[in-house]
N, C-alpha and C positions, 0 to 999 in steps of 0.2 A: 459803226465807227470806221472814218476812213484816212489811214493813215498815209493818204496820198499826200508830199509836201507843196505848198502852193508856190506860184512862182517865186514870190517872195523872202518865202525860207528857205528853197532851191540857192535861190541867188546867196543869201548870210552864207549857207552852208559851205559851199562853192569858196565864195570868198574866204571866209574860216579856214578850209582847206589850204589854201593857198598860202595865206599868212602863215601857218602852223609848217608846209611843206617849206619855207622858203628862207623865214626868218627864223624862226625857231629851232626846227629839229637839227639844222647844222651846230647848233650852241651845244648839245649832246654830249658830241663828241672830243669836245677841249673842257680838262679838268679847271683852265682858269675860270670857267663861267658858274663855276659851283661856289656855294657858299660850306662853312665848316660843319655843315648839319644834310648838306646831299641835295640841297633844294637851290636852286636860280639862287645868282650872287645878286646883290643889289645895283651894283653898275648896267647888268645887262637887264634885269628887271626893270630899270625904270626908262632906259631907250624904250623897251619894247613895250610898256603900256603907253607910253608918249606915243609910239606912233598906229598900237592898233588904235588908241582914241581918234588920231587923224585922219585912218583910215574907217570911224566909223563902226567897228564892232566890238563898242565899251557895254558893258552892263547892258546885258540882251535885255533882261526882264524886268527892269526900272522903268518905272513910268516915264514917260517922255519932257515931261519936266522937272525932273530929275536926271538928267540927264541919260538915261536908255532910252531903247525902242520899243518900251513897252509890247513886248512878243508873252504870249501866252507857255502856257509851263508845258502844250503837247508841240509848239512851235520852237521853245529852247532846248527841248530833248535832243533831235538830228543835230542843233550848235554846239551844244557841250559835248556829244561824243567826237565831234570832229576837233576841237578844243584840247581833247587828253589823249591822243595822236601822239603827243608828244608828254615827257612827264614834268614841263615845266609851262604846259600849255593854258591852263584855265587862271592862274593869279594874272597872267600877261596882257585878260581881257576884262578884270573884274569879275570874276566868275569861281574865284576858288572859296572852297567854305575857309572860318566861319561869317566872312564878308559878305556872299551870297543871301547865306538865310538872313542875313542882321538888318540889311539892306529891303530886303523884301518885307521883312514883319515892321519895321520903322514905318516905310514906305504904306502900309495898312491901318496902322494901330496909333502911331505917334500924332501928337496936339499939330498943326502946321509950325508953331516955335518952335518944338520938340527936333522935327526934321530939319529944320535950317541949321538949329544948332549941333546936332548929333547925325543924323545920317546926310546932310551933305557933304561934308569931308570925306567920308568913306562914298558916296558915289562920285566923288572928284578923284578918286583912288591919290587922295594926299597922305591920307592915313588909313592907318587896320583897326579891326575892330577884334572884338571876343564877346563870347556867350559863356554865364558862368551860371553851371548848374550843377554838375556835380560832385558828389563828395565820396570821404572813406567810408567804410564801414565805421560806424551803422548806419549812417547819413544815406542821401536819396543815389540810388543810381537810375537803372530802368524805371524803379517805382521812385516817380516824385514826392507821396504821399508820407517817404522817409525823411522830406528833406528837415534836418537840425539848425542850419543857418537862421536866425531870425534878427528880424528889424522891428526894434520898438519905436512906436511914434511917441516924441517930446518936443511939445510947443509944433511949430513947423518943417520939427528934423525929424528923418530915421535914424535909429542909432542901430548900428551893423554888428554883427559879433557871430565867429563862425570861419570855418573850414571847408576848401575845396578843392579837388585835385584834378589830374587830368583834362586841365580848364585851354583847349586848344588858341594856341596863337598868343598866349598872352602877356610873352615877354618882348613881344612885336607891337599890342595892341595902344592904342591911343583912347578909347572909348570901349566900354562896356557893357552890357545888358546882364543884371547881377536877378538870379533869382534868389529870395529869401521868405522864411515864414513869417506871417502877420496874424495868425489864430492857430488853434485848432481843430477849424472847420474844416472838415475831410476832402471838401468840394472848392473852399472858397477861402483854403487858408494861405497861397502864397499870392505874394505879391512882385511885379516885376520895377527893378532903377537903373536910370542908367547914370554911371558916372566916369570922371577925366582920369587917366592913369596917373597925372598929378592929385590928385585927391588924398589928402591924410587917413591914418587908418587902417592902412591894408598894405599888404607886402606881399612879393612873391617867395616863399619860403625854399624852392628849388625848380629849379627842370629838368623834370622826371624821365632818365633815359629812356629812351624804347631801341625794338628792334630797328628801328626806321629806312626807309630816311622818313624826314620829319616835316611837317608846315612850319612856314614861318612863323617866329616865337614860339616854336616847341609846345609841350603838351607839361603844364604849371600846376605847381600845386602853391595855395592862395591861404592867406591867415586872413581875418577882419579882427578889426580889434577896436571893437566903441569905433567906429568910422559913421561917421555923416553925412546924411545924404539929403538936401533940400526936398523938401515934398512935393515941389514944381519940377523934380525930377524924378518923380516917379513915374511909370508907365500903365498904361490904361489907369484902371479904376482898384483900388483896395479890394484882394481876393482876387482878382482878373488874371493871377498868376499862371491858373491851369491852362485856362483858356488862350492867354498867349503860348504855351509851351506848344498847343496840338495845334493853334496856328500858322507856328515857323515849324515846328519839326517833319510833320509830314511832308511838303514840298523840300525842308533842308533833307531828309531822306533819301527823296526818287532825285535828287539832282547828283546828291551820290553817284547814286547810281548811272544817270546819264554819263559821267567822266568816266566811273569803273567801267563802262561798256564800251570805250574810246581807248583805256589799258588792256583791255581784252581782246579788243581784235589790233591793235599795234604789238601784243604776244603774238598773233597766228599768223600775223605779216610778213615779221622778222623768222618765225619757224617755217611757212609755204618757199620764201627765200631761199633757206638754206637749203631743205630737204631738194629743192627744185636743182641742185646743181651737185650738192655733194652724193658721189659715190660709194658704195660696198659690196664689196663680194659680185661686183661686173651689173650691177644695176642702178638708177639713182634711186636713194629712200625714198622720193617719194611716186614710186612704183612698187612699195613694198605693199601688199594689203593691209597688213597690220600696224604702220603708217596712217595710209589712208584711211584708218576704224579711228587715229585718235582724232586726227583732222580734222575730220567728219562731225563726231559726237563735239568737239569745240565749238564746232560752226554752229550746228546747230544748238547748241545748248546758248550762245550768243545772240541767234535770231529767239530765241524762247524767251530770252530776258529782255530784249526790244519791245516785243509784242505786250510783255507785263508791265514794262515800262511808259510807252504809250498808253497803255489806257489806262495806267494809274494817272499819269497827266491829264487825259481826256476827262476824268474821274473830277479832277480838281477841276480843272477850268470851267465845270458846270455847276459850282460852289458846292462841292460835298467837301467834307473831310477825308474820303477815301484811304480811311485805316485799313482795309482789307487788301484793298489793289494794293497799296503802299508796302505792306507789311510782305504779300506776294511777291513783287518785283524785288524789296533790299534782299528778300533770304534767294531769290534764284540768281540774282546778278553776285551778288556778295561768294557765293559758290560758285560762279560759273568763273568770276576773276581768276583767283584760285586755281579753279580746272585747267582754266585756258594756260595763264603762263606757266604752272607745273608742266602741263605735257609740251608748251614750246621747250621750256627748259629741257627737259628730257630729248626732244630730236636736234637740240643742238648739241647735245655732248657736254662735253667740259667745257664749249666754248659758251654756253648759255648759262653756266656756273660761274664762268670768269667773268670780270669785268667788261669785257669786250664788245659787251652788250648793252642794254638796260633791263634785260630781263632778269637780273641777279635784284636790281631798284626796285622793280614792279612787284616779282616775286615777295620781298618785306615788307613791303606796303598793302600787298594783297592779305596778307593775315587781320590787319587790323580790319577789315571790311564787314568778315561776321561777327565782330564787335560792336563797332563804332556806333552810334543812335538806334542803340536799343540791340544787343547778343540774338544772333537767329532762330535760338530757342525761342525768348519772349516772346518774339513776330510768332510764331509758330503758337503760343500759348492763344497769342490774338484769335489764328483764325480757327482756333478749334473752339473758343468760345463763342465764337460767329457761327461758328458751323452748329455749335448745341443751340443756339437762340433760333439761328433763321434754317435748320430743318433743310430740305429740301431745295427752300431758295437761297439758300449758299450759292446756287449756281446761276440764280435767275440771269435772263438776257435784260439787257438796258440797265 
């Protein structure tokens, strides 16, 4: 594997850069440009996807008639790290989840009416989207096989009924992709729909504080109630529910991770800065050794999650599912977030505590990482079951 970038993704990257250094991160620093939840206000959000689309770097990984540049998932790695540079950087390119994955599994799986009517708005970045799958206890979290929501078919409707929470984006969301049960067949019992946030039926019953800050439309918890769903709007085939989950979640996974590795080193940026200039006790910190030990293990622990990250893309782009790479990269990068802006945090003093920064932003954003699509535990469950099946070639090359 050669994760030499070709001139091609040199040049997006570069460009990326540019945009993110020039337009963007100035918006940072003026509280006018925040919205009441810590995220890009809408005024300056919709300038600035107006003109990265002018400028050409809308929807990396959309097929080209859909309006992207159809780039592969090892060539939009190096784009979305440069993209979350800034932490208002990847919705301003169409690139921030849960728009990302919705767009891509549409983009695979959907009828050609399907995509006209449901994912081209969201790749027009006119409207948001949301993925709705999980629920409370008892219902499905990591394991789908929990899920309680079901849709009975009657005549040529689903009838919806059921509960879900932590449903990101959804009090933003225009369009939907709703998993729910249809047997129970272990293998082949959910089935995926999509439907309009005008739809009868369903209600957002809160939005569920968090630590945040938050995506836009918050993170929902959802009632269905007898809601209807035409059959022409369901997605794949009856039972093809699992099937689309490992579809979109593994790529919606490792692109995570691409952005988390863009807040990671815009942590050790804003920390090389400071230590580079500020003094103690007749030396600057970052001349201290013990400085340079957290530095260090940052950096490096950054390039370790690149290298897992890459070739879980390379993994994809040669049609596996690449649950093992995947599962690798979210638990190294998902920790190395974490790692990285606590120890910026710490060599900036109180002033990386205080607002002064964004690493107080990144800092509460970074916890939900070993959560989010799937708790680093479960990853961890994966590959020791990988490890008991495949023996030895746990490690095979190729």
């Amino acid at each position: 594997m050669d994760f030499t970038l070709s001139p091609k993704v040199e040049e997006m990257r570069l460009r990326i850069r540019r945009f993110v250094e020039e337009e963007i991160l100035p918006l940072e620093a003026d509280p006018a440009n925040y919205d009441a939840h810590e995220n890009i206000a809408h005024a300056p959000l919709e300038r600035l996807k107006a003109k990265a689309k002018g400028e050409g770097l809308w929807s990396l990984s959309l097929p080209e008639e859909w309006g992207g540049l159809g780039f592969t998932m090892a060539e939009i790695a190096p784009c979305y790290e440069e993209m979350n540079r800034s932490i208002f950087g990847p919705v301003c390119f169409n690139a921030s989840a849960p728009d990302d994955g919705n767009m891509r599994v549409l983009s695979q799986v959907a009828r050609p009416d399907q995509k006209e009517k449901w994912l081209r708005p969201i790749a027009d970045g006119a409207i948001r989207s949301s993925f709705i799958m999980t629920e409370p206890h008892p219902g499905s979290g990591s394991d789908p096989s929990m899920m309680r929501t079901k849709a009975e078919k009657k005549g040529g409707k689903w009838i919806v009924n059921g509960h879900k929470w932590f449903i990101t984006g959804a009090e933003a969301a225009t369009h939907f992709i709703l998993m729910a049960r249809t047997s129970d067949d272990p293998r082949r019992g959910l089935t995926a729909f999509l439907y309009h946030k005008d739809s009868p039926g369903w209600r957002i019953t809160r939005r569920i504080p968090i630590m945040g800050p938050e995506e836009h439309g918050g993170h929902c918890e959802l009632a269905f109630e007898d809601m209807e769903i035409p059959d022409e709007d369901r997605l794949m085939e009856v039972g093809d529910g699992l099937k689309l989950t490992q579809i979109r979640l593994g790529p919606a996974r490792l692109t995570h991770c691409m952005r988390w590795l863009g807040l990671a080193k815009r942590a050790m940026e804003i920390a090389t800065e400071y230590v580079g200039r500020r003094e103690g006790f007749g030396i600057k910190l970052a001349e201290r050794e013990s400085v340079q030990w957290l530095l260090g293990e940052a950096a490096m622990d950054i390039e370790v999650g690149r290298m897992l990250t890459m070739r879980a893309a390379w993994t994809l782009d040669q049609g596996d599912y690449a649950r093992k790479e995947v599962s690798m990269a979210k638990i190294q990068v998902a920790d190395t977030l974490h790692k990285a802006v606590d120890t910026a945090i710490q060599l900036n003093g109180a002033r990386g505590y205080s607002k002064d920064t964004v690493l107080e932003w990144i800092y509460r954003y970074a916890r939900q990482a070993r959560l989010v699509d799937g708790a680093s535990e479960v990853h961890k469950m994966v590959l020791a079951r990988n490890l008991m099946k495949e023996g030895n070639d746990f490690w095979r090359w190729g």
